[in-house]
C-alpha positions in Angstrom: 16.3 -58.9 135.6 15.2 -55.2 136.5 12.0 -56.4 137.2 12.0 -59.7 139.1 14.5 -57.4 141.5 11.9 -55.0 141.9 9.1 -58.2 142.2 11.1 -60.3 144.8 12.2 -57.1 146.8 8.1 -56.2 146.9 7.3 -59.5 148.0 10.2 -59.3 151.3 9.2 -55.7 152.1 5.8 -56.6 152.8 6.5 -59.8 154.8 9.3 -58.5 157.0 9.4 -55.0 156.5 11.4 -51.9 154.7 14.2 -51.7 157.4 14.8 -55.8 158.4 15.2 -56.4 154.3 19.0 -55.8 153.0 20.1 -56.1 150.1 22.1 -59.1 151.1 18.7 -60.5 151.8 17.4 -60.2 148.0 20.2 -61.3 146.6 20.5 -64.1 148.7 16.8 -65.1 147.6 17.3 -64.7 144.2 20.6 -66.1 144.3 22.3 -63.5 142.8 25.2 -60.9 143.3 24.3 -57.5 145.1 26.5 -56.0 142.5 23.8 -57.4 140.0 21.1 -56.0 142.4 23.1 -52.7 142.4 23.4 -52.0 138.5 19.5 -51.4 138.4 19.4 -49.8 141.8 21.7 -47.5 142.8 21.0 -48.0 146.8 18.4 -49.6 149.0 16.9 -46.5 149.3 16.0 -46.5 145.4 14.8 -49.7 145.7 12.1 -49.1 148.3 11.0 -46.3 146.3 10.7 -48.5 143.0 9.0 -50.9 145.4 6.6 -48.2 146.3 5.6 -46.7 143.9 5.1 -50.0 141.8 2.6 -51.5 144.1 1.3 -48.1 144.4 0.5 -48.0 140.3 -0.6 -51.7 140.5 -3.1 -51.0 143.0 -3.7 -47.4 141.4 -4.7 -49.2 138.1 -7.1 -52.1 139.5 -8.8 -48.8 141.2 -9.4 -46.8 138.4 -10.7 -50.1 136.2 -13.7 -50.5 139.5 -14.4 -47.3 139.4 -15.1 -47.5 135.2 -17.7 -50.2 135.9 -19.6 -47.5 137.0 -21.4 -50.0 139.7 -23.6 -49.1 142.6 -21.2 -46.4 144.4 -21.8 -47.8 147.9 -21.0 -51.5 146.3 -17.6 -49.5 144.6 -16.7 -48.8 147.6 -16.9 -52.2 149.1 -15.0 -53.6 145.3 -12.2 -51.2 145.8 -11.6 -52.3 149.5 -11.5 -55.6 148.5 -8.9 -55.0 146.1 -6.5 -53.1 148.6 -7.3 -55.7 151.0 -5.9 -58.7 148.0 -2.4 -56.7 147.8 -1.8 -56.5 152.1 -3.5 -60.1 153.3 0.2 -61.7 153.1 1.4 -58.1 155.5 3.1 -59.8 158.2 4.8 -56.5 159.3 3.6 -52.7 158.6 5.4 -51.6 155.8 3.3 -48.1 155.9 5.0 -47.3 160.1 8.4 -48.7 158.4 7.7 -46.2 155.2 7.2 -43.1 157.6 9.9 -44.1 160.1 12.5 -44.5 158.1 11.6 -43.2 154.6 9.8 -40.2 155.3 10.4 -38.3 152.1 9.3 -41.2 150.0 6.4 -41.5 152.2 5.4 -38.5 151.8 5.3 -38.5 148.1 3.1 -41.4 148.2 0.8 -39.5 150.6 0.9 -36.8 147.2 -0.2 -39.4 144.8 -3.0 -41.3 147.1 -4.6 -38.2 147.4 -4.8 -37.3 144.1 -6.0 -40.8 142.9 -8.8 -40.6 146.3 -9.8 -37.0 145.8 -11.3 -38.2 142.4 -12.2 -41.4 143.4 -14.0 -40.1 145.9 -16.0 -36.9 144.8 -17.1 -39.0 141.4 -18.7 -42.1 143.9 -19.7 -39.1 146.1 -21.5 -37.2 143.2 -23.3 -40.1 141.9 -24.6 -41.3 145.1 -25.9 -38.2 145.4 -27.8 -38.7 142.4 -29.0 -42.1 142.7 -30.2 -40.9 146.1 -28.2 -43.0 148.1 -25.9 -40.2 149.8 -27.4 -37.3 151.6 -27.4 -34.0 149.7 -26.3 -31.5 152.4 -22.7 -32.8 152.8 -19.7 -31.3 151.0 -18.2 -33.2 148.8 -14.9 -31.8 149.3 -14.9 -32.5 152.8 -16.3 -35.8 152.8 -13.1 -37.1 150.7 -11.1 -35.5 152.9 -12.4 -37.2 156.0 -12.7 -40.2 153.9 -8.6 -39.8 153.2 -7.7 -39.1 156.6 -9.8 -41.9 157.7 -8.5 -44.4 155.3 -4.8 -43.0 156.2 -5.1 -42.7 159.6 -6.2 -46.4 160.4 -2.7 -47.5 158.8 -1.1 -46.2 162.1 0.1 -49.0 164.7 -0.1 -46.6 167.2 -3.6 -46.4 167.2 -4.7 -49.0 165.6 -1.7 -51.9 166.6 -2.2 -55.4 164.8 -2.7 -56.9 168.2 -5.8 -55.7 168.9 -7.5 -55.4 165.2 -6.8 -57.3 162.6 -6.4 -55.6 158.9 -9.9 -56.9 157.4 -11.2 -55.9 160.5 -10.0 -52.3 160.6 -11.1 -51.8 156.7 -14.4 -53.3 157.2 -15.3 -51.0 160.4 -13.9 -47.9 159.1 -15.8 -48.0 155.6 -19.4 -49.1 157.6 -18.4 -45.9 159.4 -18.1 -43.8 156.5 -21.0 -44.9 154.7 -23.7 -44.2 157.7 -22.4 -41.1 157.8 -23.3 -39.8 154.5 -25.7 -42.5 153.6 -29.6 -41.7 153.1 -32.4 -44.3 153.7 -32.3 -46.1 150.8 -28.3 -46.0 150.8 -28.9 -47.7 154.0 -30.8 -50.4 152.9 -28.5 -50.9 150.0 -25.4 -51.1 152.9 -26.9 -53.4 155.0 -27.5 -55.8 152.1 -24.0 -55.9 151.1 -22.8 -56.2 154.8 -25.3 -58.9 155.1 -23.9 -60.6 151.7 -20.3 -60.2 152.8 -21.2 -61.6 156.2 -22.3 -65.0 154.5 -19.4 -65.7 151.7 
């Protein structure tokens, strides 16, 4: 029962968001008792954080099984993207401005764990583009994922970038194009503009 709680509580989250979801809300969609609801989950607040983190492992996981492939680093990039994009298409609100708002602790423990999974994410693609030739050698890696975190972070913010004006894919797509000619040498180039060109016809 644990877990179809945690499931159907992920699932209302990211359609209406964190704050708007009560737990009168879940229950009434599972048709259930809160007080069932409550003897897994102490509050709502322990909820959201199960929620969290869960999507945050599932996501984590499908990451780390892309990156094993061991494909093209600029193509990783573009696989991993699509991946995160699978888990937010249904977003109808932003659970990440609701998460900071109103759960900033939990938030910022997420923050914790992101980087950790990005950082090596990140310097591993970064190191072997190197290699193949496709990235530029005279960048630090260390502050390439950085800006690459920040980037991918900072695009999640309404403020700047509200729903109204971009759409999700459309943020994700512009930012990574962005990153890639930054650090991108000719051949990495030719390799981007392929897959753009690819994506551009599916």
């Amino acid at each position: 029962m644990k877990e179809k709680i945690l499931k159907k509580a992920i699932d209302l989250f990211i359609n209406f968001g964190f704050k708007s979801v009560t737990m009168d809300d879940i229950a009434s969609e599972m048709h259930i008792s809160k007080k069932t609801i409550y003897s897994h989950f102490n509050n709502k607040t322990k909820l959201v954080e199960a929620a969290t983190f869960c999507v945050f492992e599932t996501i984590s996981n499908e990451i780390n099984c892309i990156c094993e492939l061991q494909k093209n680093p600029i193509e990783e990039l573009y696989e991993i993207k699509k991946s995160v994009m699978l888990h937010l298409k249904n977003e109808k609100t932003s659970p990440h401005y609701q998460l900071c708002k109103y759960y900033p602790e939990i938030n910022e423990s997420l923050k914790k764990k992101q980087f950790e999974l990005m950082q090596a994410c990140v310097v591993n693609n970064f190191e072997r583009g190197i290699e193949m030739g496709l990235y530029r050698t005279n960048l630090n890696e260390e502050f390439v994922s950085r800006i690459y975190f920040l980037g991918i972070t900072g695009i999640k913010d309404e403020n700047l970038f509200p729903t109204k004006v971009f759409t999700k894919t459309e943020i994700m797509d512009n930012f990574l194009e962005y990153h890639l000619r930054g650090i991108i040498t000719k051949e990495g180039l030719y390799t981007l503009n392929t897959i753009i060109k690819n994506n551009k016809n599916e």
